[in-house]
C-alpha positions, 0 to 999 in steps of 0.5 A: 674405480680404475679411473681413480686407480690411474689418478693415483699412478699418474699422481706417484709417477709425477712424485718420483720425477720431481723428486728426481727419483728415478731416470729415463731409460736408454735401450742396450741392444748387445748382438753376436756375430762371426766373420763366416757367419751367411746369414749375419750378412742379412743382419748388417743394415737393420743394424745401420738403419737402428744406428741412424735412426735413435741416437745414443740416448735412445739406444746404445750397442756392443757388437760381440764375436763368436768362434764359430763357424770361424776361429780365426775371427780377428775380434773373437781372437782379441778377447776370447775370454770376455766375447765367450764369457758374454756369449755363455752368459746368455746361451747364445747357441748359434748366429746372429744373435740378438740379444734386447735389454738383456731378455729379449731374444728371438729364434728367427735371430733378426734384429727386427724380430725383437728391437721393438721390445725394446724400442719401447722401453726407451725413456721409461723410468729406471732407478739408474743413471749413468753419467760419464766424466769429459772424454779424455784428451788423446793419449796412450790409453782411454781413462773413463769416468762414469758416476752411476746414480742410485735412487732405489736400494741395490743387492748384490746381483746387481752389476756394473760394466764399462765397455771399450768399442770401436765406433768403426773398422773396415776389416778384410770380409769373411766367407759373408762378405761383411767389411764394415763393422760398428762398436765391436767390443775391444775390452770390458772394465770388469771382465764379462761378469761386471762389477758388483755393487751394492747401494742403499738408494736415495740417489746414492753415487757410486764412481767408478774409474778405469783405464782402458789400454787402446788395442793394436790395429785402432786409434784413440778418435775410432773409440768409444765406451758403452757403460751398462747395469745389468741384474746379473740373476735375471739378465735385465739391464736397468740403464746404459750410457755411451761416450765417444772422442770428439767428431771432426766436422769441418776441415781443410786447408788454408793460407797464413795471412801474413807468413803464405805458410800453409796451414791446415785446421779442423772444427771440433764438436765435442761428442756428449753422448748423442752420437747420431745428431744431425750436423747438416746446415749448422752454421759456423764462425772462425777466424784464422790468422786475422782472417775471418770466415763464416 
């Protein structure tokens, strides 16, 4: 009987993949944080360790700042409303403070006390599927693009959130020492509440468009955007996506052929979305000037 039972399951799990009816997950691992913060300092390569070690298809990460035990941290005081509005929402009473899929939290407040919940969520089926639009060229602002994909009927809990973040920053350290800190909330599309939404399922498309504006102290190649769905009555997240600005991957100085005028020239990849694909040893071909190099 339980063998005939798993046949079954088996048999409507493979019915609603091929029908395209449901997606696979990427992880959101969002974490609170203050520049004073001692024992966030323990926290810092655990951090860089999950960032290296899954991609952007596997797990996706907002960096939030609290007011204590420092004010005066500078991402805090860039967006009190929505840092705070974020912090309240989960009750975050001290930290650091992870917080795993929008559940999953623990009061040893390490990352690796609970990243393995949600390590195995990654590419488990979800009704939801964010796909971004192209990257912006470089401007002024950041307009995003994000089509959110619904395969299963949607309330009015249900909610929606673009995130602005940086990708790095090297800041003057705190009483912690920390100086490096990675995809820190700059701005969120639809405050800290998200944009609600509602779908009667059958692979529906929602699009939503914002125009984030770039904050002092950054620059249009250091950013990215976390999209996210949360159950706003629950806290669950349902599915998140990332996309950053193209990386620079080869560049240098060269000669003009003919002119002697120096030039300089980079090699572009353009960033779909894996943000910790390996580039080492990929083979390049170029021609510059009537001169051509691989």
């Amino acid at each position: 009987m339980k063998f005939a039972r798993t046949l079954l399951i088996l048999a409507l799990l493979l019915t609603l993949v091929s029908s395209g009816q449901a997606f696979e997950k990427t992880v959101l691992v969002e974490y609170f944080t203050n520049v004073n913060c001692g024992p966030c300092a323990g926290q810092h390569d655990p951090i860089e360790n999950m960032l290296n070690n899954y991609t952007r298809d596997e797990i996706t990460y907002i960096c939030y700042h609290t007011s204590w035990p420092s004010s005066q941290d500078g991402y805090y005081v860039g967006n009190i409303s929505e840092n705070s509005g974020r912090w309240n929402y989960y009750g975050v009473g001290y930290v650091p403070w992870f917080q795993v899929e929008g559940m999953f939290d623990d009061i040893n407040a390490t990352l690796a006390a609970v990243l393995p919940s949600g390590i195995a969520r990654i590419g488990e089926y979800t009704p939801y599927q964010i796909e971004f639009g192209a990257w912006p060229e470089a401007g002024a602002t950041v307009p995003i693009t994000a089509t959110l994909t619904c395969a299963e009927p949607a309330f009015v809990n249900m909610r929606f959130n673009m995130v602005l973040i940086d990708r790095s920053m090297v800041v003057p350290p705190g009483s912690n020492g920390v100086d490096d800190y990675k995809y820190n909330m700059l701005d969120m599309a639809y405050t800290a509440a998200g944009q609600t939404f509602t779908t009667t399922g059958g692979n529906e498309e929602l699009v939503f468009e914002y125009t984030f504006n770039i904050p002092a102290n950054n620059s249009f190649g250091n950013l990215a955007v976390v999209a996210f769905v949360q159950d706003y009555a629950t806290s669950e997240i349902y599915q998140s996506a990332f996309i950053s600005s193209p990386e620079v991957i080869i560049q240098g100085n060269v000669q003009h052929a003919i002119t002697e005028d120096p030039m300089w020239f980079a090699v572009v990849q353009l960033n779909g979305g894996d943000d910790g694909q390996a580039l080492t040893d990929q083979d390049g071909y170029f021609s510059i000037g009537g001169l051509d190099e691989s």
